[in-house]
C-alpha positions in Angstrom: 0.0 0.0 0.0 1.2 3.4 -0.6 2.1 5.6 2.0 0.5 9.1 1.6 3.4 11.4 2.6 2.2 15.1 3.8 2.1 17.5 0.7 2.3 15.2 -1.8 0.4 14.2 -4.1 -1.0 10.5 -4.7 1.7 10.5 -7.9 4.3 11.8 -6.0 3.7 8.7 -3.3 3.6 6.4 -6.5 6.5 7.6 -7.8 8.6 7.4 -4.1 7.2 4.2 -4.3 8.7 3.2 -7.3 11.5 4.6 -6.6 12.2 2.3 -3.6 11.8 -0.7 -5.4 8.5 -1.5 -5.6 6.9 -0.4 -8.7 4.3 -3.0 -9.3 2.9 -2.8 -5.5 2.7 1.1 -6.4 0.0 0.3 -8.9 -1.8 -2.3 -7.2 -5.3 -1.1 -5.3 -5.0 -3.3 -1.9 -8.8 -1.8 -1.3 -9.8 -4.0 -4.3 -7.7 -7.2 -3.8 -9.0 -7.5 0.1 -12.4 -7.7 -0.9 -11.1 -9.8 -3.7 -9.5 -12.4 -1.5 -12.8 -11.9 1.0 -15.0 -13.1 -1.6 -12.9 -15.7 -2.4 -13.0 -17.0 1.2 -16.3 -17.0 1.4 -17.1 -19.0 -1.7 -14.6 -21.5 0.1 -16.1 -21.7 2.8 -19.9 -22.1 0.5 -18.2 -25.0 -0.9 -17.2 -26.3 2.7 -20.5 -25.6 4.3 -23.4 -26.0 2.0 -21.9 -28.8 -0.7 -20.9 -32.4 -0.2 -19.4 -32.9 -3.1 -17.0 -30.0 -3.0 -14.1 -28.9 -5.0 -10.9 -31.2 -4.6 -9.1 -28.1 -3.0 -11.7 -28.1 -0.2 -11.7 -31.7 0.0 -7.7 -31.6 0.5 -7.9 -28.5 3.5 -10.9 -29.3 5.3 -12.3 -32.9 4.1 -16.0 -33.0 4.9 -15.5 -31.7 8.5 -17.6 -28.2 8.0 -20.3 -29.9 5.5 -23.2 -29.0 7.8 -25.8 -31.4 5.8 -28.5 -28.2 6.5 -31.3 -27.7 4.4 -32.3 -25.1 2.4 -35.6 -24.2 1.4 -36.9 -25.0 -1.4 -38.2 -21.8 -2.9 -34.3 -20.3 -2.2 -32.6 -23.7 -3.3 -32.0 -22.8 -6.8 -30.7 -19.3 -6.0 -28.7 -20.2 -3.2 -26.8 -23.1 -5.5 -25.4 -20.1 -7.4 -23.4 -18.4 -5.5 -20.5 -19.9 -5.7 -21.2 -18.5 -9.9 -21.6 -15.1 -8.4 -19.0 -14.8 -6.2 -16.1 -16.1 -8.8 -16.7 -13.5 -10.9 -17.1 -11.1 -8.1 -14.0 -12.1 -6.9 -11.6 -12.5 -9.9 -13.1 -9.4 -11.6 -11.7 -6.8 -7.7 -8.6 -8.8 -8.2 -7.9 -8.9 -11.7 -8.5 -5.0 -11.1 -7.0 -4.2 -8.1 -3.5 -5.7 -9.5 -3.7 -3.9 -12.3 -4.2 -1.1 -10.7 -6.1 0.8 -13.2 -9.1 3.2 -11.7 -10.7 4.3 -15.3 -14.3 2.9 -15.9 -13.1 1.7 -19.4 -10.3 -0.9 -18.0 -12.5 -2.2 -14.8 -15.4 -2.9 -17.1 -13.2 -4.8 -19.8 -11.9 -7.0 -16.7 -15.1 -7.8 -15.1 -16.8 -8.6 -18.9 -13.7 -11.1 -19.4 -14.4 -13.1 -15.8 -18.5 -13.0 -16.8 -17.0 -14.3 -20.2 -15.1 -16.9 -18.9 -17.8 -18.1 -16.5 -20.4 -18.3 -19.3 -18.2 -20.1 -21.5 -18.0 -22.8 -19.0 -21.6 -22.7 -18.1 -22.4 -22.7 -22.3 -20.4 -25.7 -22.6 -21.6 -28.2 -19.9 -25.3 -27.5 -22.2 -23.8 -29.7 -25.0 -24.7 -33.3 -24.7 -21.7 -35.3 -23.1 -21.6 -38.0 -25.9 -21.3 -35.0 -28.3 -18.5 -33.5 -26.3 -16.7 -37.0 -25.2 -16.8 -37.4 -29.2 -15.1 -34.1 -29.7 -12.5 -34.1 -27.2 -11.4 -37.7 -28.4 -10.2 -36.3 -32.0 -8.7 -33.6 -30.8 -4.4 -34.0 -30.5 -4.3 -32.9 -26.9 -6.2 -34.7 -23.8 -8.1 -32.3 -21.5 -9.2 -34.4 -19.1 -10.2 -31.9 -16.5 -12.5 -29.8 -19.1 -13.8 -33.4 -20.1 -14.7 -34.3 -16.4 -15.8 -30.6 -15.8 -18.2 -30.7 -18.8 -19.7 -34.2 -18.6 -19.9 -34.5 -14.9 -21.5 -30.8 -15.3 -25.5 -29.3 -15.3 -26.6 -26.1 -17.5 -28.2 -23.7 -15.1 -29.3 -21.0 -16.8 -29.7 -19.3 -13.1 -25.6 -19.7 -13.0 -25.8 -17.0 -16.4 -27.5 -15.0 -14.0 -25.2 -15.3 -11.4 -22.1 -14.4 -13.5 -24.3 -11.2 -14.5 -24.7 -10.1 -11.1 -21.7 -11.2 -9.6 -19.9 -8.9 -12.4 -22.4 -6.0 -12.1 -21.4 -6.5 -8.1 -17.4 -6.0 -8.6 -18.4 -3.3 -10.9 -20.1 -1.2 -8.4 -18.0 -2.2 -6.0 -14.5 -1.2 -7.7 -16.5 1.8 -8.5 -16.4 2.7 -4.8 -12.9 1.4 -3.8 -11.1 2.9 -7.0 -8.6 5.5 -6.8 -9.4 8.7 -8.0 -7.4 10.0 -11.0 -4.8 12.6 -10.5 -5.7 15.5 -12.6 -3.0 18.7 -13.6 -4.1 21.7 -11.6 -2.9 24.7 -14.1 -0.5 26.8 -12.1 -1.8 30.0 -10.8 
């Protein structure tokens, strides 16, 4: 994190930074990767609390011992199983911004419509039929057995599209809030 020194001006700290060695911290916004890393944490602990059948990386650190087996209720259920949709793009899209440290509109919006990208991509492709796909992946050159697993073992929700949406629309609004303003010349008087 920069260190605002008395009298000068956000640049000026940038550039003291920069100057110390640490050029690419200069840039960063640690406002944006916290809640980054916050969102993250909480999708974990989704994953540890709410699912059975968690993500190997859950599996490995915790094993079952948080899975709660609680019920939701039915008229939440199928909002409540996306969340984990919503807060990946949530969280990729502060920290994909806060590390490249760029506070125009322009640049945050390109980053969060590449994480809602990337999350509909994967979403788009567990709708093709798993023969169809199985049949694919076997003539191409190189095995992707992850995707394969990913794909097959996966379910469409179109609710997970809707997810991504708001989870984006979320990290928008949010790096809106935590960005940096601009440093604009003041003309000499």
């Amino acid at each position: 994190m920069i260190r605002v020194m008395p009298g000068l001006s956000r640049m000026d700290c940038c550039i003291a930074a920069a100057s110390r060695g640490d050029p690419w911290l200069s840039q960063c916004n640690m406002r944006q990767m916290a809640v980054g890393l916050l969102g993250l944490a909480a999708g974990f602990l989704y994953y540890a609390m709410f699912r059975w059948q968690s993500p190997a990386l859950v599996q490995a650190l915790v094993g079952h011992r948080l899975y709660l087996g609680w019920t939701v209720p039915e008229m939440l259920r199928s909002s409540v199983q996306s969340v984990p949709t919503a807060l990946h793009v949530f969280s990729f899209s502060l920290l994909t911004i806060g590390v490249a440290g760029l506070p125009q509109l322009r640049y945050r919006f390109a980053f969060v419509a590449l994480w809602v990208g990337i999350n509909l991509f994967f979403e788009c492709l567990q709708a093709v039929h798993p023969a169809a796909f199985v049949q694919i992946m076997e003539e191409l050159p190189w095995k992707f057995e992850a995707l394969q697993r990913f794909v097959v073992g996966g379910v469409f929700d179109g609710e997970d599209i809707m997810a991504a949406v708001v989870g984006g629309t979320l990290a928008l609004i949010v790096s809106s809030i935590t960005a940096e303003k601009e440093e604009t010349d003041v003309p000499a008087e």
